[in-house]
C-alpha positions in Angstrom: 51.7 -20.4 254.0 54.7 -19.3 256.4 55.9 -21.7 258.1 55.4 -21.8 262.1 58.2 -21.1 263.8 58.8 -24.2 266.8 60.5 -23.5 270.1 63.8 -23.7 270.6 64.7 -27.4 271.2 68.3 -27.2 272.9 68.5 -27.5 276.6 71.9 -26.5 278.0 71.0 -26.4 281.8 72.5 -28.2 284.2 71.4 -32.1 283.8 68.6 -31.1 281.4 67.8 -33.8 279.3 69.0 -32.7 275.1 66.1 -33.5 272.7 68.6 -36.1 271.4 71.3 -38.3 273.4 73.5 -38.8 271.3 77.0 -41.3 271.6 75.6 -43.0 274.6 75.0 -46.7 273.8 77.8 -48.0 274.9 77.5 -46.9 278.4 73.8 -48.0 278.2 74.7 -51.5 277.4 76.9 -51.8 280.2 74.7 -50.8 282.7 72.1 -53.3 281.3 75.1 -55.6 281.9 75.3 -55.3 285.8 71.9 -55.4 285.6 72.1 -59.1 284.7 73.9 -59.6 288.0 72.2 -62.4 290.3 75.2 -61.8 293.6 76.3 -58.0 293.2 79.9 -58.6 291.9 80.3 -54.6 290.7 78.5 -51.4 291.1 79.0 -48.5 288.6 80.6 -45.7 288.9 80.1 -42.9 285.9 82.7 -40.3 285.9 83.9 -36.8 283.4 84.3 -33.4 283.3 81.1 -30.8 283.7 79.2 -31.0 280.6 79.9 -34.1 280.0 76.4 -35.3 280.7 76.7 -37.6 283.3 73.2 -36.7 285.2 72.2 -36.9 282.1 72.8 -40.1 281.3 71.9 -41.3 284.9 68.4 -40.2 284.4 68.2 -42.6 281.2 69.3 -45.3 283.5 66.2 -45.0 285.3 63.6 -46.1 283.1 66.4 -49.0 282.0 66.4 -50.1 285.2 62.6 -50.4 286.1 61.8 -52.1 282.8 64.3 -55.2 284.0 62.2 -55.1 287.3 65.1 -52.8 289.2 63.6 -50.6 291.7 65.5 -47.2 292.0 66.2 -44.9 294.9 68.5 -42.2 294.9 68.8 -38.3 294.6 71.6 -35.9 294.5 74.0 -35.8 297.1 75.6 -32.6 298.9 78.3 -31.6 301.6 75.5 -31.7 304.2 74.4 -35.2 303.3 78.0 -36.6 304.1 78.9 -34.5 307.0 78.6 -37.6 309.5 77.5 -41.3 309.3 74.4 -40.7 310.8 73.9 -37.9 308.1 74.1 -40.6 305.0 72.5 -43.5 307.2 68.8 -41.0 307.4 70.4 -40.5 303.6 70.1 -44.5 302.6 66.5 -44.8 305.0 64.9 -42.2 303.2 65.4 -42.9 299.9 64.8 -46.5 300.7 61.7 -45.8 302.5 60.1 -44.3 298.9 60.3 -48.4 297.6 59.3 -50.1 300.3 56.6 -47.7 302.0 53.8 -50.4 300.6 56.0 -53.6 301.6 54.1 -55.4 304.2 56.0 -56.9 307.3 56.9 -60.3 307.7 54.6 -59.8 311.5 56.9 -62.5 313.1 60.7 -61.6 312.3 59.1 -58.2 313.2 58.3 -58.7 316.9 61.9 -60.5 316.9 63.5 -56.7 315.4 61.5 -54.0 317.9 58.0 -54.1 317.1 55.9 -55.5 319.4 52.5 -57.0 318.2 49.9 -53.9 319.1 52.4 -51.7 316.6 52.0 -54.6 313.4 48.7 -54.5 313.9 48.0 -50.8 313.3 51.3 -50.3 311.2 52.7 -53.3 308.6 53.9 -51.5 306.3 58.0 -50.7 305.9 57.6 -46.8 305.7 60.1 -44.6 307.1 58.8 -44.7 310.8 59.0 -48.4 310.6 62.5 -48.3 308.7 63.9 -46.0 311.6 62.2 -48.1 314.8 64.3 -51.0 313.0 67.6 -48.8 313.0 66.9 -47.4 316.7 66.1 -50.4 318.1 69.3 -52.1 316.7 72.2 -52.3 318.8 76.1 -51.7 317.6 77.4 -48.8 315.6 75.7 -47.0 312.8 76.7 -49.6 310.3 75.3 -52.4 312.1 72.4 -50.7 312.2 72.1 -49.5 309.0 73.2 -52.7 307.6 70.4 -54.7 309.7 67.8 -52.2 308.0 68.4 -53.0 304.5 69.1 -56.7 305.4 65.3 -56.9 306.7 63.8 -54.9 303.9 65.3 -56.8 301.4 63.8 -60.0 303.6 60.2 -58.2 303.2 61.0 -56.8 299.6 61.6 -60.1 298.2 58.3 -62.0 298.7 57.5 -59.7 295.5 58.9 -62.3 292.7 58.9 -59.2 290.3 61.3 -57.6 292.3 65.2 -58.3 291.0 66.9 -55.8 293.3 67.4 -52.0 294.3 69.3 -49.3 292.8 70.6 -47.0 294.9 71.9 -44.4 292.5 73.4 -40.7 294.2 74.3 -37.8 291.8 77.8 -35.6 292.7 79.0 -38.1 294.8 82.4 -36.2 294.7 80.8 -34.2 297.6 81.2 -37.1 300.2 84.5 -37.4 301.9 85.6 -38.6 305.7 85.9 -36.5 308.6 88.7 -38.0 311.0 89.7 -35.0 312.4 85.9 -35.6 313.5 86.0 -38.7 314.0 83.1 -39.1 311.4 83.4 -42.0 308.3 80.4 -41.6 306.5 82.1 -42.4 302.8 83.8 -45.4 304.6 80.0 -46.0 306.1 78.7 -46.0 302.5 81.4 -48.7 301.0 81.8 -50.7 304.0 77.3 -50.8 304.3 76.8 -52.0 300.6 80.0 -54.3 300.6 78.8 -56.5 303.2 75.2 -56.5 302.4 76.3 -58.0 298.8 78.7 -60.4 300.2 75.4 -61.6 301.9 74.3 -61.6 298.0 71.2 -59.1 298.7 71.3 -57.2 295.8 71.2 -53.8 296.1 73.7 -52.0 293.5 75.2 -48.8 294.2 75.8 -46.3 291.2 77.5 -43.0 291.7 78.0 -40.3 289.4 80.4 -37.5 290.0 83.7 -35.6 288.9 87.1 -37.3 288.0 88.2 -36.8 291.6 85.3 -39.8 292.8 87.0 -42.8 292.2 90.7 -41.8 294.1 88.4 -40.2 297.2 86.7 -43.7 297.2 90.0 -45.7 296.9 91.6 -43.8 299.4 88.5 -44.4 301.7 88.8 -48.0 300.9 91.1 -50.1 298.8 88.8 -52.6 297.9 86.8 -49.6 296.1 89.4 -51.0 293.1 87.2 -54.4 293.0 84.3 -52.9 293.7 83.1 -50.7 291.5 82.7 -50.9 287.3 84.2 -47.1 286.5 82.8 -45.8 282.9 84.2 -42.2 282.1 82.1 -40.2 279.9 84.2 -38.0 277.2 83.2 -36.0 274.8 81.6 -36.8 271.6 83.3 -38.1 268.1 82.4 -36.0 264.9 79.5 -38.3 264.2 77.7 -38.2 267.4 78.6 -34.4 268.1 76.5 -33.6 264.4 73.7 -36.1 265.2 73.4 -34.0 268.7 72.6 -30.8 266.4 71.0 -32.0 263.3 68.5 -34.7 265.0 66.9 -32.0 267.1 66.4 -29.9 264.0 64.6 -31.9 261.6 62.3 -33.2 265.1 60.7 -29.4 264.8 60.0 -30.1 261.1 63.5 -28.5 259.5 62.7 -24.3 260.6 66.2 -24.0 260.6 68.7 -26.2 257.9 72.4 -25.4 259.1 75.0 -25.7 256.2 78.1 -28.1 256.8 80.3 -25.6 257.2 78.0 -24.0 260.1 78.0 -27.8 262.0 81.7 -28.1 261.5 82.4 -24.6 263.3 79.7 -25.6 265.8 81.7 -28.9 266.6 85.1 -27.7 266.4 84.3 -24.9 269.1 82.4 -27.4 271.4 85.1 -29.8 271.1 82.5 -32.5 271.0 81.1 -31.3 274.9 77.5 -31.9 275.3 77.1 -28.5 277.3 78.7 -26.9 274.8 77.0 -28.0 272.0 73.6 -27.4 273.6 74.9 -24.0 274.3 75.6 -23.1 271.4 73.1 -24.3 269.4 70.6 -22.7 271.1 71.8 -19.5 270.5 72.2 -20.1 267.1 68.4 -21.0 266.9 67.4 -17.9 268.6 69.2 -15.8 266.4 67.5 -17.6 263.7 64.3 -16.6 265.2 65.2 -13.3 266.0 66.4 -12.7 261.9 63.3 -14.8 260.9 60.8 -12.6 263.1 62.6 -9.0 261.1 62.7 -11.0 257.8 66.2 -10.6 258.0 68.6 -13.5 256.5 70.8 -16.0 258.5 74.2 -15.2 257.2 75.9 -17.7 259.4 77.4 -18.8 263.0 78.1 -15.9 264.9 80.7 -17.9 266.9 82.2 -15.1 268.0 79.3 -13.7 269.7 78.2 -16.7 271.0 81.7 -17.7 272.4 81.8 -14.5 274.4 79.0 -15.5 276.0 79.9 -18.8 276.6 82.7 -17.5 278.5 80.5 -15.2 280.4 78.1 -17.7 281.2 80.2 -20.9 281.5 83.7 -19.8 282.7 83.8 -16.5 284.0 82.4 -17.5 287.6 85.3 -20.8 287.9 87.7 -17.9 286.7 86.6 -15.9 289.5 87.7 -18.5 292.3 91.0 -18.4 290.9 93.9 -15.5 293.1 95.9 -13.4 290.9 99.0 -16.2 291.7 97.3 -19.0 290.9 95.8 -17.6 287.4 99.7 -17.0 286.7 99.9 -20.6 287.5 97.1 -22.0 285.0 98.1 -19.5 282.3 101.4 -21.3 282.0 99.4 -24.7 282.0 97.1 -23.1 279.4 100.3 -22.9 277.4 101.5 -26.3 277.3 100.8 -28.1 274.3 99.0 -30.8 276.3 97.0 -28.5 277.8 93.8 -30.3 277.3 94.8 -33.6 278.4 97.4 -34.4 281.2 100.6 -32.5 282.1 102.9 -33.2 285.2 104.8 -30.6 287.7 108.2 -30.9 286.2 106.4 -29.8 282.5 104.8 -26.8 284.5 107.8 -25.8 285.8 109.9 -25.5 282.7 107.2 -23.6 281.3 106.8 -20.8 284.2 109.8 -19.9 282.5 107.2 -17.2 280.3 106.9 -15.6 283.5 109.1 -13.1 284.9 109.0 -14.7 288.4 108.7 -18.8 287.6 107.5 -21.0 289.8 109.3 -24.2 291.9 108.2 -27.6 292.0 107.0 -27.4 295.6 104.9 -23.8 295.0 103.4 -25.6 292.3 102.1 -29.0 294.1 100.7 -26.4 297.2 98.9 -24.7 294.7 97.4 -27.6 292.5 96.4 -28.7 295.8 94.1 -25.5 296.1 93.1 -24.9 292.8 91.6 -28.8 293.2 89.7 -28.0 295.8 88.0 -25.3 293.8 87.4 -27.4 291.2 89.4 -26.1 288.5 92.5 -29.2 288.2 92.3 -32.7 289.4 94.8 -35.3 289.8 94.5 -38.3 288.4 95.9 -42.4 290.0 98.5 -42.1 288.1 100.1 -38.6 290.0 99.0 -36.6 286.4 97.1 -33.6 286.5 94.4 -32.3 284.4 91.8 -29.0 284.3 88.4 -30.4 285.4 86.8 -27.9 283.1 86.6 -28.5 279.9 88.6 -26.1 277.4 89.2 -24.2 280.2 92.7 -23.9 278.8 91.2 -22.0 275.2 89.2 -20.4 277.7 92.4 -18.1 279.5 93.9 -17.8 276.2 91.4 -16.1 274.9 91.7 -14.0 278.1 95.4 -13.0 277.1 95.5 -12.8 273.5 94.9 -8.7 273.1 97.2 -7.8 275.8 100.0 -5.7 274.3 101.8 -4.6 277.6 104.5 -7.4 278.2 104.3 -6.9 282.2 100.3 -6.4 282.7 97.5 -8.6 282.1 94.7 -6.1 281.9 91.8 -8.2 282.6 89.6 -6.3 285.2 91.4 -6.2 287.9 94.1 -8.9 287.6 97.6 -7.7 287.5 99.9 -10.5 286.7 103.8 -9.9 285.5 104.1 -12.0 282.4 107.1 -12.1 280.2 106.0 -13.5 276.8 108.2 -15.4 274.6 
């Protein structure tokens, strides 16, 4: 009898959970670590590149969480959420207002907050009307407010015995910055709010997850970020975990596809161990399995080339895109360093713009790191280094170049750069 073909089990959307997390248990046991926390000594911050899998992982940390009697708020965070302190304070009430919307009032410290007796009696319960009468009726800034609020639910919240604390966990957190030119602190407003509430030892944990460029905004917001905050960086995977992330998911669908050594080595060398990029690429090998299956034709192999050009289609082409024709110059000669894929400086940029008929100067260079940071393609690290913030986007622009002929034209669409190559 022929055998049924099962669906394809890779997943490489964004956040999508794989059909087999693989590499992770480190990072698991340390959260279950600050979990053990009576007084909120550290929160968690968990930082990579895209396709890492940090949502990923986050999502795991849910279910971790509410087994050790956690409760968990949270969602993703954007540009509008952060735009002003008020902004994030509705943020914080909302999500809170999910975990405590069948908490019953204390009916006396609530007269004493805003509430007078008529309102208890038709309403005792800390929804997100009641959380906001708590906030209005406070007086003082936004952060007195806001940090009366969680102050009071946590004093309802914490007749429940079962209860151990709240996690209040917020997805691209790299989106929240400060506003002075507007006057408006709402990242300040976020570390300042949970600092002093656990100094009060309420134990609510924050745990943000977001690109490489979180922890210096949060620093920069607030020095005491540094003592603040547990920082786990996700890389990619070793050799061991990157083959368990293919092979696991196969033999789950009962073995309708059995990939030779050779096929997982090419699949993990062109990855480079990247979540995303093993999920990518393993589910296109899986369809063309069922495609050659469904025609009775024979799998002959990885077609890596195929599969890489649409990779770079899929995956790289729009970041390329953001990029002028003077900055692309700019990353083709970082795409040429030898340390391409890890950290390189200014001065090592410079001396390699030398491949270029028109080089660049230290000072050019640091304006345009600047921009290209902001659209997401380098980042700076503490320690004044820069990196790309997308992964193998180095391999990716060299493949871009490699069939050019004409020594002063890139011919890539419509991207005329003068290169002198060497």
């Amino acid at each position: 009898m022929e055998k049924k073909i099962a669906e394809n089990p890779f997943r490489p959307g964004a956040g999508h959970m794989p059909p087999h997390l693989a590499g992770r248990g480190k990072e698991k046991q340390e959260f279950l670590n600050l979990l053990k926390q009576d007084i909120i000594l550290q929160n968690l911050i968990l930082t990579g590149l895209r396709g890492v899998g940090k949502t990923v992982l986050l999502d795991t940390f849910k279910p971790l969480a509410l087994k050790n009697d956690w409760r968990w708020a949270g969602t993703d965070l954007s540009e509008s959420t952060s735009i002003s302190e008020q902004a994030i304070a509705t943020r914080l009430l909302t999500d809170l207002s999910i975990i405590t919307s069948n908490t019953v009032f204390d009916s006396e410290k609530s007269v004493l907050i805003g509430f007078n007796r008529e309102e208890v009696a038709i309403n005792k319960h800390l929804n997100y009307k009641a959380l906001s009468q708590i906030f209005n009726s406070t007086p003082g800034l936004i952060s007195d407010k806001l940090k009366n609020v969680l102050e009071f639910a946590w004093s309802c919240m914490r007749q429940d015995k079962k209860i151990k604390g709240v996690i209040f966990a917020y997805d691209e957190a790299q989106t929240m910055f400060n506003y002075p030119q507007k006057e408006q602190y709402p990242l300040s407003l976020l570390l300042d709010t949970f600092q002093s509430i656990q100094r009060k030892e309420i134990p609510f944990m924050l745990v943000l997850t977001g690109l490489l460029t979180l922890f210096p905004q949060l620093v920069e917001a607030r020095t005491f970020t540094e003592r603040m905050f547990r920082v786990i960086t996700l890389d990619k995977l070793n050799y061991k975990d990157s083959k368990d992330a293919i092979t696991i998911p196969l033999k789950k669908e009962g073995g309708p596809i059995d990939l030779s050594n050779e096929s997982i080595d090419v699949i993990i060398n062109e990855s480079a161990g990247y979540p995303y990029f093993i999920q990518f690429i393993c589910k296109e090998v899986f369809d063309v399995f069922i495609q050659q299956h469904k025609t009775k034709g024979k799998i002959t192999g990885v077609p890596i080339d195929e599969i890489i050009q649409k990779l770079d289609n899929d995956f790289f082409a729009g970041r390329w895109a953001k990029a002028t024709d003077r900055q692309r110059d700019l990353l083709y000669v970082i795409a040429k360093l030898p340390n391409a894929d890890e950290e390189f400086t200014v001065q090592e940029i410079v001396e390699k713009s030398n491949i270029l008929q028109h080089p660049f100067g230290g000072s050019q260079i640091n304006q345009m790191l600047s921009a290209l940071t902001k659209k997401g393609l380098v980042y700076k690290n503490r320690h004044g280094k820069y990196s790309f913030a997308v992964p193998l986007l180095g391999q990716y622009i060299l493949r871009k170049i490699k069939n050019i002929e004409k020594p002063s034209l890139w011919d890539i669409g419509d991207w005329d750069v003068d290169v002198q190559f060497t």
